[in-house]
C-alpha positions in Angstrom: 37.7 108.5 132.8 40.5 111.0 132.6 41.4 110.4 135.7 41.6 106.7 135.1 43.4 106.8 131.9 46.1 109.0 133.9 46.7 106.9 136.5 47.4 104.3 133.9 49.9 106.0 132.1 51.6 106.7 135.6 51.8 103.1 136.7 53.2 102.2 133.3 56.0 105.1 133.4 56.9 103.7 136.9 56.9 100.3 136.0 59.0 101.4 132.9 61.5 103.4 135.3 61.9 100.7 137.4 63.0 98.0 135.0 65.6 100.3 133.7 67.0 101.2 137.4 67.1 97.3 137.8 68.3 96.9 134.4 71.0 99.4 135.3 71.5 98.0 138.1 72.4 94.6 137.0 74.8 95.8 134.2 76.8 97.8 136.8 77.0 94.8 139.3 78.2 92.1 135.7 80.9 95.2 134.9 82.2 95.1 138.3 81.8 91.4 139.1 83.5 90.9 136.1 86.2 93.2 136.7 86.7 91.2 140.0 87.1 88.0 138.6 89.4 88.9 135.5 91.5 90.8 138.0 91.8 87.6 140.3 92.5 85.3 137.4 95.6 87.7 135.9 96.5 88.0 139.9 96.8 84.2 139.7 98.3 83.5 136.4 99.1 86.0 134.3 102.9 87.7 134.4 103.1 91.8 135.1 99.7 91.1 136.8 98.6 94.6 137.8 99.5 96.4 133.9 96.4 94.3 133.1 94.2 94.4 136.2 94.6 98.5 135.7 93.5 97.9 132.0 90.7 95.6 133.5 89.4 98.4 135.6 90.1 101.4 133.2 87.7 99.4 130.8 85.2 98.5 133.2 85.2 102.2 134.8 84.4 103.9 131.3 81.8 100.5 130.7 80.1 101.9 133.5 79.5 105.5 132.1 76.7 104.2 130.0 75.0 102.8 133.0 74.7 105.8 135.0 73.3 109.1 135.4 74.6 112.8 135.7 77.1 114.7 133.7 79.6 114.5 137.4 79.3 111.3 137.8 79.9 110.2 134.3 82.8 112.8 134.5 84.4 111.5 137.6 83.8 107.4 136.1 86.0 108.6 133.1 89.1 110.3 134.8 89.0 107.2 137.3 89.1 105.4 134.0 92.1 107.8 132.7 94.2 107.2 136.4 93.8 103.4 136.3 95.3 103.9 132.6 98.2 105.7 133.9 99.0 103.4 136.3 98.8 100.1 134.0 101.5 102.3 132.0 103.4 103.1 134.6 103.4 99.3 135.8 104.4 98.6 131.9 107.2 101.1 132.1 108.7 99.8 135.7 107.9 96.5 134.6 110.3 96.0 131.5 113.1 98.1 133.1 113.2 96.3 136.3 116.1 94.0 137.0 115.7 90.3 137.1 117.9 88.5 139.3 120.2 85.4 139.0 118.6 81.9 140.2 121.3 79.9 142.5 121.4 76.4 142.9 120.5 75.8 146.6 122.4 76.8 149.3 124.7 78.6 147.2 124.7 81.4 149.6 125.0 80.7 153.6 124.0 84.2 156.1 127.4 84.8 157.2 127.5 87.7 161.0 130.0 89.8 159.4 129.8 89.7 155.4 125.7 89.6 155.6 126.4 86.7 153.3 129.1 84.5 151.4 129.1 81.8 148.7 129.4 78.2 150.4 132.9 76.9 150.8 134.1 74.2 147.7 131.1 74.0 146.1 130.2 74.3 142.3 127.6 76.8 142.4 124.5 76.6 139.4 123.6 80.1 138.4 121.0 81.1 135.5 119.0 84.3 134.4 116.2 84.1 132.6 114.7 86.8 129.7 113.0 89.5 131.8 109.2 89.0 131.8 106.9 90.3 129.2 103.8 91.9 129.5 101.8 89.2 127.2 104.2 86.0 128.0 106.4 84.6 130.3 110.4 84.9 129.9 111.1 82.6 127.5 115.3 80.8 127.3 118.1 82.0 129.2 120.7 85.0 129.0 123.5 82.7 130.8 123.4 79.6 132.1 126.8 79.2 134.0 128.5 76.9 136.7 130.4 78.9 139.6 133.5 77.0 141.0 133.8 78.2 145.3 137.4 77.2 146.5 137.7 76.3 150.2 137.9 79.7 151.4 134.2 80.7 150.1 136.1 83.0 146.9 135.6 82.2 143.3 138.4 80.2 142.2 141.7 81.8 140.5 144.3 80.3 138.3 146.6 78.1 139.2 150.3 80.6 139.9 153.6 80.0 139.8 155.5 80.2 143.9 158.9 79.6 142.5 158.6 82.5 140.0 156.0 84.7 142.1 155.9 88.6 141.2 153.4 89.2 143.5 149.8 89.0 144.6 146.6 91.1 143.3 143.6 91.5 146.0 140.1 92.3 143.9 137.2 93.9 145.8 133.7 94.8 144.6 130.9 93.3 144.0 128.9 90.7 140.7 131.1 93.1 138.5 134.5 91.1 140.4 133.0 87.6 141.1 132.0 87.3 137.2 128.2 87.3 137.1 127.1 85.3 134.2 130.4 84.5 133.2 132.5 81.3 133.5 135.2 80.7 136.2 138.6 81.9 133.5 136.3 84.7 132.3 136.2 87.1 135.5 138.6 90.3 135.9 141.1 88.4 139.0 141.0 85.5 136.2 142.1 87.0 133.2 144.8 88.8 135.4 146.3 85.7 136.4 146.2 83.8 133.3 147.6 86.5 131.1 150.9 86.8 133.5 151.4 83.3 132.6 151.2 82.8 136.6 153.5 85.6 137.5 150.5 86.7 139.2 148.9 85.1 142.0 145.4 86.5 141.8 142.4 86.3 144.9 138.5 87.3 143.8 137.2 88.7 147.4 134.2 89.8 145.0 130.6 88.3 145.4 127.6 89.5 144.2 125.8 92.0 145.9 128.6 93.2 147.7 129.5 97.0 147.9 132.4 99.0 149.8 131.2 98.0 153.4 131.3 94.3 152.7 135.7 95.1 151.1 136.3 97.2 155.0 134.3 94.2 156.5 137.0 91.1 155.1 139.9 93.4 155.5 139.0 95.1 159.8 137.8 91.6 161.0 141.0 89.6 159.4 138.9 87.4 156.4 141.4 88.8 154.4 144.4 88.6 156.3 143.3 84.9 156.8 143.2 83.8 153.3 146.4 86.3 151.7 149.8 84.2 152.3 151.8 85.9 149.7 152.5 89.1 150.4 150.2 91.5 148.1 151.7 94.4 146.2 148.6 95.6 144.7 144.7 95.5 145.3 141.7 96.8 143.3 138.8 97.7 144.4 136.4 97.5 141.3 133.3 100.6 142.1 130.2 101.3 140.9 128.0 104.4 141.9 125.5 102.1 143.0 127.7 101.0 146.1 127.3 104.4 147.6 123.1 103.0 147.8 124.4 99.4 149.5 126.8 101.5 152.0 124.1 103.2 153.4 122.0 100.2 153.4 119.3 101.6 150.8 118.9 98.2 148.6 116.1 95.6 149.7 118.5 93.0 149.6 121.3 94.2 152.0 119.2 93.6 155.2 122.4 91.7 156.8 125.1 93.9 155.1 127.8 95.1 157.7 126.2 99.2 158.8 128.9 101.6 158.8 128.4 105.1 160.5 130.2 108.1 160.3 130.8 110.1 163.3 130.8 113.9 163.1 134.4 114.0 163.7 135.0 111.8 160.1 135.5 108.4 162.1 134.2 105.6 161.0 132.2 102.7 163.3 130.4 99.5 162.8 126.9 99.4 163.8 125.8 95.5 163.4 123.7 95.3 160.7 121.5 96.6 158.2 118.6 94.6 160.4 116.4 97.6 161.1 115.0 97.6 157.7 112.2 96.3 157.2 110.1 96.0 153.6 107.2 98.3 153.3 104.4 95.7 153.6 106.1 95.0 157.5 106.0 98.4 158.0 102.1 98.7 157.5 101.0 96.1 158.8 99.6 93.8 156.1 98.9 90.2 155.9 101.3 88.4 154.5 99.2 86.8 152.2 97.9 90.4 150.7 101.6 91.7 150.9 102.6 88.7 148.5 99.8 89.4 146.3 101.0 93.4 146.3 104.5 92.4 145.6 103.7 91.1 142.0 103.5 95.0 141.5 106.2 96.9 139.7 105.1 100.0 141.9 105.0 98.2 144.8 108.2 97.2 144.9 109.3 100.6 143.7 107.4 102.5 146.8 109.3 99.5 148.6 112.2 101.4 148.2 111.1 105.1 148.3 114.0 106.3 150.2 116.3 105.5 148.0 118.0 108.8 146.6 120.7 109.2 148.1 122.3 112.3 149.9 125.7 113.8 150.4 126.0 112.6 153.5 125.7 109.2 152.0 128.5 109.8 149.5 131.1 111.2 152.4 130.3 107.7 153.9 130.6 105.9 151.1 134.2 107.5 150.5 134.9 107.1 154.1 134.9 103.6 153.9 137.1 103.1 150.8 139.8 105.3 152.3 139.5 103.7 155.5 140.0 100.4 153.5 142.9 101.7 151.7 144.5 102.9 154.8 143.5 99.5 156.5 145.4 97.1 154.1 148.4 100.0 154.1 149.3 99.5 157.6 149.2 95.4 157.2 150.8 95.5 153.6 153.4 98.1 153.6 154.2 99.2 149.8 150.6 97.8 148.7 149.5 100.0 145.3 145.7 100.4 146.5 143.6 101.5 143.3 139.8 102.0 141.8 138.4 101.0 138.6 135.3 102.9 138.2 132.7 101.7 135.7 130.4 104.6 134.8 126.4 105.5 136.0 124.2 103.2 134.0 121.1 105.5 134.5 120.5 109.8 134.9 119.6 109.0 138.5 123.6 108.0 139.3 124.7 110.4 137.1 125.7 113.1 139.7 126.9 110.3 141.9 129.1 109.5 139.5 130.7 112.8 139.0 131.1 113.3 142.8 133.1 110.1 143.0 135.4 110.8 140.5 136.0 113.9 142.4 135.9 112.9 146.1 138.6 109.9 144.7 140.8 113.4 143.4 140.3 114.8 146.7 141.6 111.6 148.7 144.7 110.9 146.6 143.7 107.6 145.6 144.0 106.8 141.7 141.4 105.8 139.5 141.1 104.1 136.6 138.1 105.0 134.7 136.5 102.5 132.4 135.3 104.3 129.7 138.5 105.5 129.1 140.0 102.1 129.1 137.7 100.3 126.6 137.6 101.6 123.1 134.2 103.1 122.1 132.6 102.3 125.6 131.3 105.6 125.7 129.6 105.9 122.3 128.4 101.7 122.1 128.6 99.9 125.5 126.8 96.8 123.6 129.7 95.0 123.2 130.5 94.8 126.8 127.9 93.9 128.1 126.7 90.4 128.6 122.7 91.6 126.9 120.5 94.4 126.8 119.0 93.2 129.7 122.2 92.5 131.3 124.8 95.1 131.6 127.0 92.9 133.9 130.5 93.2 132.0 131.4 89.8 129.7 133.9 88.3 128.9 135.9 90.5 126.3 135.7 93.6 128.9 137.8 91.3 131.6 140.6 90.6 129.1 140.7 94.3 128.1 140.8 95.8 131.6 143.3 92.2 132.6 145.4 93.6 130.0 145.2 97.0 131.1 146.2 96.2 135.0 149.4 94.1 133.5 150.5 97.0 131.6 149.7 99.8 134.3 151.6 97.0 136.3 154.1 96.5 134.2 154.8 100.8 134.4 
């Protein structure tokens, strides 16, 4: 009887075990399942995707801790849990810092062999930006909406200048900063210039977004600028950013058909083609292109995209190379030309020492410098004003009449 009643009670206890293993079982495969498909649908519809498929799996890694046994395997389930938190922040973080770019009406930009790439030739170009993208919503209006008017040599239109009264021409280099990004056609920097000599001036904008110090040697050593400059040119401006030392040595995603420039170990500089040899990271592994579209709604991603971007002092030397070996360059054709930098400041720590080595490798050349935030009152302590938005730190409209004003006087001296 004993016997029996044990062999009972065994049968029921395995019986018991069993429905719970099954039990288990089933609420580990719902958790993940479920984790799958909500990580699928936010793949497919929702904005800064992966911040919530890492919140997806953080909460369906520390669901799973009930459903499990053993103190290490519940331990490893919550750090797991604790990583794919940290990442969903660090997708937050990289998510409402990163820069949203302008949307161009089509065929706004052609592929040009020696610029990389140049606005069409007399067209009105349609630009807009919208709000960057939230975590919970999609941008919602627009921080400029703006028409861009292209005169037949592919340059941003200037005023209109007087030839029978003509003190002289001003060349302007650089890059969004010079074309006007965001800003209409009498609101850029060559604009203002022109309009506020009351056409004493004849003004040419040889800025376009994107551009950097490569593109200015580019237009001047293959005759794009000689081309277009019929009035002889007593000064030209070459407006800098520490960024450009990034775009000289090709380390931006977008400058893939930028002019290259090397430096030889003798200080020459030569042109290598193009900026073709780099690839994004998704062509470098190997992926399907479907899976590297999917990857790219990442913040992270495209940050490892481009993981060799700090740049080195090598870079720098280049970068300087270039803008003395433009300066020298338009000296030979111009004789008596005034060749000048307006520097606007780092806008991150990252460029900060950038920055400072600029403003010292300039010294070291002999070329002057204008600094900007010694030109525009309070730039240094509030830079809101000048600015086109938070999210935007383009220059508007009142920091191109300031700095116009400031190149008439220094002009004027």
């Amino acid at each position: 009887m004993s016997v029996l009643v044990k062999t009972v009670l065994v049968a029921t206890t395995s019986s018991g075990d069993s429905r719970r293993g099954t039990g288990r079982c089933l609420l580990l495969a719902s958790i993940f399942l479920s984790a799958i498909v909500a990580s699928l649908l936010t793949l497919r519809f929702a904005p800064a995707p992966f911040f919530w498929c890492w919140l997806t799996w953080a909460a369906a890694l520390w669901s799973t801790i009930f459903g499990v046994k053993g103190s290490w395997l519940r331990a490893i389930l919550f750090n797991l849990g604790i990583v794919a938190c940290l990442l969903a922040g660090a997708e937050a973080y990289l998510v409402t810092r990163e820069y949203t770019p302008s949307v161009f009406s089509d065929n706004f930009y052609v592929r040009d062999d020696i610029m990389g790439w140049i606005p069409a030739e007399g067209i009105k170009g349609h630009a807009t930006k919208a709000n960057p993208t939230g975590l919970l919503h999609h941008p919602a209006g627009l921080l400029f909406d703006v028409t861009y008017t292209i005169d037949s040599n592919g340059l941003r239109v200037a005023p209109p200048y007087s030839k029978d009264d003509l003190a002289g021409t001003v060349l302007f280099f650089g890059c969004s900063f010079t074309f006007g990004e965001g800003l209409k056609d009498d609101e850029t920097l060559p604009y203002q210039v022109g309009a506020q000599s009351g056409g004493r001036f004849r003004t040419i904008n040889f800025g376009v977004g994107g551009y950097g110090s490569e593109q200015m040697l580019a237009a001047i050593a293959h005759g794009i600028v000689g081309r277009v400059v019929d009035t002889p040119p007593r000064y030209a401006y070459y407006i800098a950013l520490p960024t450009h030392v990034w775009r000289a040595a090709g380390r931006v995603s977008w400058g893939l058909h930028a002019p290259r420039y090397v430096q030889a170990a003798d200080g020459k500089l030569y042109q290598m083609g193009n900026f073709e040899n780099r690839r994004p990271l998704a062509v470098r592994l190997g992926l399907n292109p479907h899976i590297a579209g999917q990857l790219n709604k990442s913040a992270m991603w495209r940050m490892l995209g481009m993981s060799d971007s700090r740049v080195t002092d090598d870079d720098i030397r280049l970068y300087l190379a270039i803008v003395r070996r433009s300066q020298d360059l338009l000296t030979a054709e111009y004789p008596g030309i005034q060749f000048r930098v307006i520097l606007y400041p780092y806008q991150d720590a990252a460029q900060r020492a950038t920055y400072e080595k600029l403003r010292e490798g300039f010294g070291q050349m002999g070329i002057p410098v204008d600094i900007v935030e010694d030109i525009l009152p309070g730039y240094k302590t509030d830079r809101s004003k000048f600015i086109l938005s938070a999210e935007d730190t383009h220059p508007n409209a009142l920091t191109n009449r300031l700095l116009a004003q400031y190149v008439l006087n220094r002009i004027a001296k």
